[in-house]
Each structure stands twice: as C-alpha cells, then as structure tokens.
N, C-alpha and C positions, 0 to 999 in steps of 0.2 A: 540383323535380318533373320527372323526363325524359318526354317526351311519346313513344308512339310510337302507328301506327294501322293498319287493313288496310282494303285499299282494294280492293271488288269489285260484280258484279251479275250475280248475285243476295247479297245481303251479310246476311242477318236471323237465318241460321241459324250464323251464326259463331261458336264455342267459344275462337276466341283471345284475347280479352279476358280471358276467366278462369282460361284455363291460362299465359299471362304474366304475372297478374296472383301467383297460386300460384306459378312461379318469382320472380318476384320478392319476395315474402315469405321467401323461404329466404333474401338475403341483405341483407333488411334494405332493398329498393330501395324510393325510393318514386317510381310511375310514372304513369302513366294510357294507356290504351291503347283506343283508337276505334276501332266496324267504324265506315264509312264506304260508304252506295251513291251509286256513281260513275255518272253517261252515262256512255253508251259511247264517247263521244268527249272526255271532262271528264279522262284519268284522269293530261295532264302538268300540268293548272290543279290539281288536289288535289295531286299532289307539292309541284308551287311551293307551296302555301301550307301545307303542313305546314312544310316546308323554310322559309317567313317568319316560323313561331312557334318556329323552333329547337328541332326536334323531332329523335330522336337516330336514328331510322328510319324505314321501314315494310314491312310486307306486302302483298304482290300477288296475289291470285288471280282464279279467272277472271273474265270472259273478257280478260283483262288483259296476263296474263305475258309474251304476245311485244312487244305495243305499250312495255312496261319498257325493253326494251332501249336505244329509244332516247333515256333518261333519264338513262344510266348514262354518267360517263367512262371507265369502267374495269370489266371484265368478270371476273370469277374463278371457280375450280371448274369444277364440273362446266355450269356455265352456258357456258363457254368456248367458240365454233363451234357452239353450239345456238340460243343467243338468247334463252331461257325464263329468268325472270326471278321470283321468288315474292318475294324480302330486299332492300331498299334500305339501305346504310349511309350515311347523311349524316356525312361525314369532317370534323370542326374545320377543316380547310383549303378548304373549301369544296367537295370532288369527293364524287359518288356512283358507289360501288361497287357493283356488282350482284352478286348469288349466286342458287343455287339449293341450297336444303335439302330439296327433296321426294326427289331419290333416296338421301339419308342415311337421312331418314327411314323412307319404305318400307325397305328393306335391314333398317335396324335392328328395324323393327316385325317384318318377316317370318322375319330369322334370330333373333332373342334372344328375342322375346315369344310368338311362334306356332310356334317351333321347324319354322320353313320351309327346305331348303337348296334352293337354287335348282342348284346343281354340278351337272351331266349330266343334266338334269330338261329336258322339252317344255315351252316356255314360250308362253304366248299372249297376248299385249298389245292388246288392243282400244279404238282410238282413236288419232288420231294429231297429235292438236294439241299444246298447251303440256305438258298435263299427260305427258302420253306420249314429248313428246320428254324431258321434263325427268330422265325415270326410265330411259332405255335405258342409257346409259352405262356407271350403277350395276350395271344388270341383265345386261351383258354381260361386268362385271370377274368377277362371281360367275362365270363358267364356265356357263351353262346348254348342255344338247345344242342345242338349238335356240332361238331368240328370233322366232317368228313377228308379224306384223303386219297386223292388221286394221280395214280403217273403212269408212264404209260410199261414201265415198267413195275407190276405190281409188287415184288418181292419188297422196292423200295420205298413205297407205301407203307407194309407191314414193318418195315426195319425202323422207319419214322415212330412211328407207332406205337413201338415199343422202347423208344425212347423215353419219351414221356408218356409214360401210363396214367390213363384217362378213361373215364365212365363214357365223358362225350367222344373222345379222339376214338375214330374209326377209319381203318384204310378202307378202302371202296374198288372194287373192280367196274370196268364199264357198265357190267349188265346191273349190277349192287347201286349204282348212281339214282338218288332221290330225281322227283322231279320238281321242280321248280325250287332251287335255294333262293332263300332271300338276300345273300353276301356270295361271289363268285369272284375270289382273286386266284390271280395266276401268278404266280411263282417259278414256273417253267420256263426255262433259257431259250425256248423255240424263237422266241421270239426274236432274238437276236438275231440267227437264221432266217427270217423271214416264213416262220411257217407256225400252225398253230397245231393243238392237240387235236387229237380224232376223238372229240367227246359226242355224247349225243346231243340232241338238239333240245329234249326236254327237261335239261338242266337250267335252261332260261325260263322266266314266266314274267308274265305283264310287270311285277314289281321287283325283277332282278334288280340289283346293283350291281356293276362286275367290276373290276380293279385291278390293273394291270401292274405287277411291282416294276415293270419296264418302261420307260418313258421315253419319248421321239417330240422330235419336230411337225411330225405326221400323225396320223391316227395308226396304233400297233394292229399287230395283225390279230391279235386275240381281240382288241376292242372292235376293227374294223369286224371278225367273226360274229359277235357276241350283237355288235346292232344288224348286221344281215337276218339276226335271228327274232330282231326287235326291242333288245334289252329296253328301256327306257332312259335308264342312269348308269354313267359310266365315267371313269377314274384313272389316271395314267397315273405311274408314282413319282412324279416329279415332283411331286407336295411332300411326297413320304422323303426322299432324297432329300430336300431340302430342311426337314426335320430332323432326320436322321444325320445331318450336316451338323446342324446345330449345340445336336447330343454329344458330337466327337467331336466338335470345338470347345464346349464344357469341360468335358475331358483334359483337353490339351491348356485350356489355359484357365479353368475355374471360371467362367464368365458365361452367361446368360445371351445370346445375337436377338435381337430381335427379326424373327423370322417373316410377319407380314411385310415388313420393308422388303424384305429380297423378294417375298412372292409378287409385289407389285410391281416390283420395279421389274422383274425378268419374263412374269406372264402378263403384263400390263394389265392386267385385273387382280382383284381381291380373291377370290376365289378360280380355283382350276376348272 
C-alpha cells in the first residue's frame, strides 16, 4: 500500500483524496491518500512523519507552499527561483524534490477544457502569494499582451514582480487597474474567508472570463462577485486541481491518469 497525503489549513474541503484515489484505480495502484490539518507552524513535523511511515509523497496547499521550500533538497520546474512548493517527492535515496503543478494545471484547465487562449489577451492576476506566484511563469510562456498584478497589499505586488522580470508582468495598484481585462483569475485566499477583494467594478466588461484558483460545492465569492458584476464566463479551479493532481501523480509514479474520466465522473459533466 503506497501512502501519500496533503497537508493544509484550511484542509476539510479537499477533493484530493478522491481524485487520486480515481487515478489510482486506472492502473491497478493500491494507495491511501490523507487530507491532513496542519498548525501553522506543524507543517516540517507532518512531513518528517509521513516521511517515518515511508510514505511516497505529498501535497501542499495553503497557507503552506512557500514554508515547503525549505523541506526540499532539491527544487525543480516551474518551482525553480519562486519557491512555491504544492508536490513533495520522497526519492528511495532519502532527498525531497520539490515541484510545482499548479501552473500545469491552470494552463491545461484553461487552454484544453474551457477553450481559454491566454496569446495577446489582458491578463489580471489578483493576489500575490504562493498561489499567484506559482502560476506566473506558466502564464507568461503563453504570450499574453499584458500580465497585470494585483493585491491588496501593493508592496507584494511589486515583490512578485520583480521575481520574474517581464516587459508584460506589471504590479498594478487600484487606481493603475485597466478596464475591462479579457482573463480575470483570482489567486487571493479571501476566498477561503468568505470575502472578496475591494477591486473596482470596471475590471469586468461584457467578454470577461474570470477564474477562480479556489473551488467549492457552491458558487465562490469572487465568482458569485464577478457575475453580480455581469461577467459572462466564469471558472472555479477544480478542473485546474484536478490537472494539477494528475502532474503530481506523474511525479509520484511516471504514469499519465486519464483526467476526463475523473472530470466526468466527479462534476457529472465533461466540462466545468
């Protein structure tokens, strides 16, 4: 039985358990896979003891991802020079590799599934922590006209920003906000909280798409915000989750899940 586990707080609403559990049935794997809620200071005592039951991974989400880093000997992908951390690989040789699959995922969910091109499109990114840094990169390969940056704390905007230096990547304060982007994800933990950003209102326009990287049972409060506003098209990232599942099961065992199976099977439609 290969153990693996995901390890966050807030941790109760987590679907990973059961869409690993779904790839894993495609090739015969038998696993067991834990949410686990962590203190916020608990979260290299939970690695060490998954890691003393010889356990073959795990996931990180928030508020976690940057604190991974320093768990990891060795950094790869898109994680590289960011520090945002979601995959642990525990390697037979004793080292953990760190990854990041959330900007696979997003990408994947947004150009294949929701038939999103990001190419010469206004882009708006709101929030600038793990989740947000983990996704620029991706979001910069794609060619967008612009990759704007917003939080409510602007310094952290700028500090993003100058991560990855970029012609397009721009931090943006409220009043600096375009109006009407064509691509509008939110990347900001408010959501978690039950509350959404204090953005303006003419950030939306007739042919928004907006894209929540947080996903519920419910409509989120930035999606619920974003159609009060009129958006048209809108996006929870449970598609992205679930690709980004996929990436860190490659990871873990070299093998490919076939992802539309689990999207059908869990949102009973082909598309979210």
């Amino acid at each position: 039985m290969i153990n693996l586990a995901v390890f966050g707080n807030p941790i109760a609403h987590s679907r990973s358990p059961e869409i690993h559990g779904l790839f894993a049935q495609q090739f015969g794997i038998a696993l067991t896979y834990q949410k686990v809620l962590v203190p916020e200071d608990g979260l290299a005592q939970a690695v060490a003891e998954l890691i003393r039951q010889g356990a073959r991974g795990c996931n990180i989400t928030v508020p976690f991802k940057s604190q991974a880093l320093a768990l990891c000997d060795e950094v790869k992908g898109d994680a590289i020079g960011l520090g945002v951390i979601n995959t642990l690989d525990f390697a037979p040789n004793g080292r953990v590799y760190g990854y990041n699959t959330d900007a696979q995922g997003l990408i994947t969910d947004l150009k294949d599934h929701l038939k999103q091109s990001i190419q010469g499109r206004k882009v708006l990114l709101i929030g600038a922590g793990g989740a947000a840094q983990g996704v620029v990169p991706a979001l910069l390969r794609e060619a967008p006209e612009t990759l704007h940056v917003w939080n409510r704390t602007p310094e952290r905007a700028e500090h993003l920003v100058h991560l990855v230096p970029s012609s397009q990547l721009l931090a943006r304060t409220h009043e600096q906000l375009d109006a009407q982007y064509d691509l509008v994800i939110n990347a900001s933990a408010a959501g978690l909280k039950g509350s959404t950003p204090d953005l303006p209102s003419r950030i939306i326009g007739p042919n928004s798409f907006c894209y929540d990287l947080s996903y519920s049972d419910s409509e989120t409060p930035f999606l619920r915000w974003a159609s009060g506003l009129g958006a048209p098209h809108q996006a929870d990232g449970f598609g992205m989750l679930i690709e980004q599942a996929a990436a860190a099961f490659h990871i873990w065992f070299g093998l490919s899940p076939d992802t539309q199976v689990v999207r059908t099977k869990m949102l009973g439609k082909s598309n979210p």
